[in-house]
C-alpha positions in Angstrom: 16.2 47.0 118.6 12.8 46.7 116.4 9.5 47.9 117.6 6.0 45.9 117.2 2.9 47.5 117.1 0.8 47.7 120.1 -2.9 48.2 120.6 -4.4 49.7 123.6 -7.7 48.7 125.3 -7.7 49.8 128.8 -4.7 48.1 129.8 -3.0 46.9 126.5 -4.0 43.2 126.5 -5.1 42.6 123.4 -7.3 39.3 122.5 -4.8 37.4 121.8 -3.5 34.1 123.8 -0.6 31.6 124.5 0.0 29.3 121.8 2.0 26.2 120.6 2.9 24.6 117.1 5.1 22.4 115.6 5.9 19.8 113.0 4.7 15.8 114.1 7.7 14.7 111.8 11.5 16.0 112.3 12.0 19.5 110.3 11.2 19.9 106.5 9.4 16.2 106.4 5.6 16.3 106.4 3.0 13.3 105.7 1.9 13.0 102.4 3.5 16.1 101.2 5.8 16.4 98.4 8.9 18.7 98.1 6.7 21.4 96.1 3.5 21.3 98.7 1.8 25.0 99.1 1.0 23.5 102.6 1.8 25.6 105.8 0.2 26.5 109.2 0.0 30.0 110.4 1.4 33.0 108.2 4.8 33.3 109.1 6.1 35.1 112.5 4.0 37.2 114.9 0.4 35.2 113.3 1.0 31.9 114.1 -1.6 29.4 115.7 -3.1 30.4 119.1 -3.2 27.6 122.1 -6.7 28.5 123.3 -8.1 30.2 119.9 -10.9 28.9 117.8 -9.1 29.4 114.8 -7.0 27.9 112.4 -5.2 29.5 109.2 -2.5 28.9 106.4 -1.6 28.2 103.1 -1.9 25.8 100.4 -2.7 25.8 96.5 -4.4 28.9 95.4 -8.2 28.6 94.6 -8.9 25.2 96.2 -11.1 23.7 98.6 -9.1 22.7 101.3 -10.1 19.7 103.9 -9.3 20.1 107.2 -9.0 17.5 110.1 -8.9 18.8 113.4 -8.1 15.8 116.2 -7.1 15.8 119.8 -3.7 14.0 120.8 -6.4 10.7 121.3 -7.2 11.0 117.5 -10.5 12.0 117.9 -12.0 14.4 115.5 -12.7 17.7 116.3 -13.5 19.4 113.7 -13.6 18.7 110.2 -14.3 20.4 107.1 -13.0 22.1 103.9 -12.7 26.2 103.1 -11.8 27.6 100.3 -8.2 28.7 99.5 -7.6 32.2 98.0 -7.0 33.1 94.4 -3.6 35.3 95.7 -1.1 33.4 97.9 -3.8 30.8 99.0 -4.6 31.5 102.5 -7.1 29.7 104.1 -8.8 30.4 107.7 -11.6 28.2 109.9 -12.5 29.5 113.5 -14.5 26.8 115.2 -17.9 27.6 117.5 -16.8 26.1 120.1 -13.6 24.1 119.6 -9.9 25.8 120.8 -6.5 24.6 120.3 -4.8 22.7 123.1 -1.5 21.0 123.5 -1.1 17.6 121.3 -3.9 18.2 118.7 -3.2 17.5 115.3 -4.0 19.6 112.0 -4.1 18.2 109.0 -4.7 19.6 105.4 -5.4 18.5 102.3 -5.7 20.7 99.2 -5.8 18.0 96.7 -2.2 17.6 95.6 -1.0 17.1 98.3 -1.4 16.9 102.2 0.7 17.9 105.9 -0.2 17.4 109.3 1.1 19.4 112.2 0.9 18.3 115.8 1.0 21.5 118.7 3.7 20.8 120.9 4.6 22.8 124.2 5.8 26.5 123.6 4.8 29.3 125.9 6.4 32.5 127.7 6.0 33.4 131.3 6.0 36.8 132.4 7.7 37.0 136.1 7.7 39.6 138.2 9.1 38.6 141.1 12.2 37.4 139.5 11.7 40.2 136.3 12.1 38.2 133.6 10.9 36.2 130.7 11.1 32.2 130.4 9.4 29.6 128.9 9.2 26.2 126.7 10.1 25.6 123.1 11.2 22.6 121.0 14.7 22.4 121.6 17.8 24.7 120.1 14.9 26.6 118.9 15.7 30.3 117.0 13.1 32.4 119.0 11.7 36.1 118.3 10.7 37.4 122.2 8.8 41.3 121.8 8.3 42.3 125.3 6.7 45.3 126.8 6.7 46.5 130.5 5.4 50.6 129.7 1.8 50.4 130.9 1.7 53.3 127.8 3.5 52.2 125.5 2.3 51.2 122.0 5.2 49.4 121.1 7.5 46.4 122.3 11.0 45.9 122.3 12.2 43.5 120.6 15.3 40.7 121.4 16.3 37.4 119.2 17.1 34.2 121.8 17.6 30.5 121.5 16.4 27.6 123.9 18.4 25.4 125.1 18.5 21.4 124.4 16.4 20.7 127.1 13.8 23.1 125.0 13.7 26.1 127.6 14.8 29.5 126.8 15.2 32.7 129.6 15.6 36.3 129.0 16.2 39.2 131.1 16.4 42.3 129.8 17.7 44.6 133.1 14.5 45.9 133.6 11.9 46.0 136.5 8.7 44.1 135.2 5.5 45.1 137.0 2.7 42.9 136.9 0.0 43.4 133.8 3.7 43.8 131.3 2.9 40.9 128.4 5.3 39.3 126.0 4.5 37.7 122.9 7.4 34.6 121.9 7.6 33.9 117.7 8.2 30.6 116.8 9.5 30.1 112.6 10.4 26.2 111.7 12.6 25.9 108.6 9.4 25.2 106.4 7.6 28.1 107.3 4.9 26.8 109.6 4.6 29.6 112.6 3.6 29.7 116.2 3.1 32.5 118.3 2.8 32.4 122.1 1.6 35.2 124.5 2.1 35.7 128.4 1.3 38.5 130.6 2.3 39.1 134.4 -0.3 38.7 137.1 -1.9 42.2 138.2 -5.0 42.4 140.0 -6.7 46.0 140.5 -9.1 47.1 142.7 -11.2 49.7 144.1 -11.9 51.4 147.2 -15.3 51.0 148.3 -16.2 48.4 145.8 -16.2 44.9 146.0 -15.2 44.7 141.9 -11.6 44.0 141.0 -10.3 43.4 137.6 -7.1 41.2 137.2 -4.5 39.8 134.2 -2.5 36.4 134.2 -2.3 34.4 131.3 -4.6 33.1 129.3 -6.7 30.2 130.9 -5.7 30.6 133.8 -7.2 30.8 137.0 -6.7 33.3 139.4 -8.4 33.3 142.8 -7.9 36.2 145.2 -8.2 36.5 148.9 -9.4 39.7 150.3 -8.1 39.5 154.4 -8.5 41.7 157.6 -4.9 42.7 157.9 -4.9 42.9 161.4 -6.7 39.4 162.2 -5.3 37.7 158.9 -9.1 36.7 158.4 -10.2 35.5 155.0 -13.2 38.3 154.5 -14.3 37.5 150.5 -12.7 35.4 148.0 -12.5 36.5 143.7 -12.6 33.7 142.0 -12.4 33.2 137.9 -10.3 32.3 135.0 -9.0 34.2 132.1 -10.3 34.3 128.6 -8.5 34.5 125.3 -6.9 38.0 126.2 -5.7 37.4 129.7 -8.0 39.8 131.2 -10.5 39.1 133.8 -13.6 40.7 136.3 -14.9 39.6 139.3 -15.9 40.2 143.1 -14.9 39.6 146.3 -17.8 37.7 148.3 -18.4 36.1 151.7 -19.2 32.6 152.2 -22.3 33.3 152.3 -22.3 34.1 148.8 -22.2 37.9 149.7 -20.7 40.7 148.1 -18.2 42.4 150.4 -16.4 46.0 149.2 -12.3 46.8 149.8 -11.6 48.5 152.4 -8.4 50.7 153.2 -6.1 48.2 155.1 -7.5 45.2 153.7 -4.5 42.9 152.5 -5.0 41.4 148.6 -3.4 37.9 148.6 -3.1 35.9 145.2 0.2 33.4 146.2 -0.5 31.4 143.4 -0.2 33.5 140.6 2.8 35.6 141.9 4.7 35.1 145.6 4.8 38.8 146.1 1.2 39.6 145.4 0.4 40.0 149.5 -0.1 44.0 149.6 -2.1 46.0 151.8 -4.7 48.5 150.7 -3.2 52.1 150.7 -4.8 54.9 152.1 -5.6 57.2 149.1 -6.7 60.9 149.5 -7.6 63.8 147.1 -8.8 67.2 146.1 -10.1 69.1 143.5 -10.0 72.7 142.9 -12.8 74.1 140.6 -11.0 77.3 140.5 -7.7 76.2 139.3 -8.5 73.1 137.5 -6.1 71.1 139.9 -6.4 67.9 141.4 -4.1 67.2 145.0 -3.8 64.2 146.9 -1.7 61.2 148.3 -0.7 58.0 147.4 0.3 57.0 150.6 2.7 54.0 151.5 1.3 50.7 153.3 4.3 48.9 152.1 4.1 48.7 148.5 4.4 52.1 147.5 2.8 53.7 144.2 5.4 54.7 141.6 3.2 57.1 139.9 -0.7 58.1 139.4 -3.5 58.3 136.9 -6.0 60.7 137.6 -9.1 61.2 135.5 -11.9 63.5 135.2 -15.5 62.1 134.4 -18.7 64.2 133.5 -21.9 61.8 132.6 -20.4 58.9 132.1 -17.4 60.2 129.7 -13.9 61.0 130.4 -13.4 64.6 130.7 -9.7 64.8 131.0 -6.8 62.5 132.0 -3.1 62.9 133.6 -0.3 60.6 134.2 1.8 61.8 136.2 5.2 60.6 138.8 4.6 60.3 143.0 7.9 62.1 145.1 9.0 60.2 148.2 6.3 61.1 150.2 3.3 59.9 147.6 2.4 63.2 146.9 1.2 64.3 143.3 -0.1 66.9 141.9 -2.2 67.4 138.4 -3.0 70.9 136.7 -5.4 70.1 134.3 -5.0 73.0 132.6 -1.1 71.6 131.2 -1.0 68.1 132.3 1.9 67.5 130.4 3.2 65.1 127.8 1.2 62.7 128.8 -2.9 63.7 129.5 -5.0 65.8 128.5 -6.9 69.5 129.3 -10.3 69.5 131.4 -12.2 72.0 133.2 -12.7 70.9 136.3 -16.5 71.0 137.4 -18.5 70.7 140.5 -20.1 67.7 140.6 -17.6 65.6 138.3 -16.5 62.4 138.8 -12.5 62.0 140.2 -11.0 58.8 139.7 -7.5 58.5 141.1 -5.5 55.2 140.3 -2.2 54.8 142.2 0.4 52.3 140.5 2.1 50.4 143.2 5.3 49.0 142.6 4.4 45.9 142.3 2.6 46.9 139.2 -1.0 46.5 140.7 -3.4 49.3 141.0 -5.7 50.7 143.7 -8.2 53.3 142.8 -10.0 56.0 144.4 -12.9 57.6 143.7 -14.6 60.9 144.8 -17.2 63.4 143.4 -16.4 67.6 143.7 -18.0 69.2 146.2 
């Protein structure tokens, strides 16, 4: 097993997004190029071309200026213009205003001896949790590099060499429970060197108690809209409505139809069928303490049917964490932070009247409900 890198920001999405490549001709031909063309698209595995990014980069001869046509699968020019090639290894890079890569466009590149174009086929990776694993689309018989990474802490991701199949789909499943917000990444190498790398990340949407804010992941572009219902009538109360930028991650609210904003309550039932068949949960009940004295914090996670796995509790003093602790839930949902050791994961803080205690408990599903309460 090798390990990738991993950036954290909040939850580790980074901005990346999904994203196809491939050749327009059969392997190792290109139009207009020659056997010694410098000409390639992305830089090899793990930086390839981006479905949904503004830019586009590669190689060709050192120290030129480089033309670029950029043109949907109609033909029609998107962008085009020329950059200059670098002295060493002659990369090249152009990120458009406005423009992003989609399915069927067509990059072409001309660097004055000669000139390739590349057409972006179909090759993405879903992340599943309902049936925990990873699948997806690539050109067919295709050697594949999947780096996948289901520890909402982690910094790294595992990573696992697989092949698709002739009707270009591939499937891995790695034994392991994949909660919503785990992401994958899926390398793509042709036998020239042109490079594509796709990203995917399971649907999670987390929410607050006593706010009508909710944050949420799914894959880039997507659109995710989430009902907020009375659990007990099955009424629709507020609907969250938006799509996903470059990185997958998303904000929104829950209104009314009348346009207002309505807050979670405990009990309320979070229902996103689209985006993942078991994302129909109830709100749990979540309570706390915090003792000044012993720099503690107490509560519960308690069960309504989805129960929380483990909890991240954080201490905030004007506006800045204080102190944070991951820490496991028993059987019963009970946890249990000392601030003053909160283990091998968190950090110390002395616990003050008047700070801020925000309690996150991560349900099973891989979804988060959070709640917050000053000390008394």
């Amino acid at each position: 097993m090798k390990l990738r890198s991993r950036l954290l920001a909040g939850l580790p999405v980074l901005s990346m997004a999904v994203a196809v490549l491939a050749l327009s001709l059969p392997a190792g031909v290109a139009a207009g190029a020659g056997p010694a063309s410098n000409i390639r698209f992305g830089h090899g595995a793990a930086d390839g071309l981006m479905l949904g990014d503004h830019c586009i980069h590669g190689t060709a001869a050192a120290s030129t200026n480089v033309i670029l046509t950029w043109r949907n699968s109609a033909g029609t020019i998107k962008e085009k213009t020329s950059v200059l090639s670098s002295t060493e290894g002659g990369h090249w890079r152009y990120c458009a205003a406005v423009t992003t890569l989609v399915v069927g466009d067509s990059l072409k590149a001309n660097d004055g001896a000669s000139q390739r174009t590349f057409t972006i086929p179909l090759v993405t990776v879903k992340v599943d949790r309902v049936a925990n694993e990873f699948r997806g689309r690539a050109p067919a018989n295709s050697n594949l590099t999947l780096w996948s990474h289901v520890g909402r802490f982690s910094d790294f991701y595992e990573r696992n060499e697989i092949t698709s199949n002739a009707q270009g789909r591939w499937q891995y499943d790695d034994g392991y429970d994949i909660p919503g917000g785990a992401d994958a990444y899926l390398d793509w190498v042709n036998d020239i060197g042109d490079s594509v790398t796709a990203f995917g990340v399971g649907p999670r949407v987390d929410v607050t108690v006593g706010s009508s804010d909710f944050t949420a992941y799914i894959n880039p572009g997507q659109q995710i809209r989430v009902q907020l219902r009375d659990n007990a009538t099955d009424e629709i109360k507020a609907i969250g409505s938006t799509v996903a930028g470059d990185s997958g991650f998303v904000q929104g609210d829950f209104r009314n139809s009348a346009g207002r904003r309505v807050p979670v309550s405990v009990g309320d039932r979070v229902v996103a069928l689209k985006v993942a068949d078991d994302l129909n949960w109830n709100v749990p009940f979540i309570e706390a303490t915090a003792d000044v004295a012993e720099d503690t914090v107490d509560g519960y996670c308690h069960d309504a049917g989805n129960p929380s796995n483990s909890v991240v509790v954080m201490v905030r003093r004007t506006g800045y964490s204080r102190g944070f602790a991951h820490e496991p839930v028993d059987s019963t949902g009970h946890f249990e932070v000392d601030f003053r050791d909160p283990g091998g994961f968190g950090n110390e803080a002395n616990i003050k009247h008047g700070d801020k205690i925000v309690v996150e408990c991560l349900l099973r599903t891989g979804d988060t409900v959070t709640h917050v309460f000053l000390v008394p």
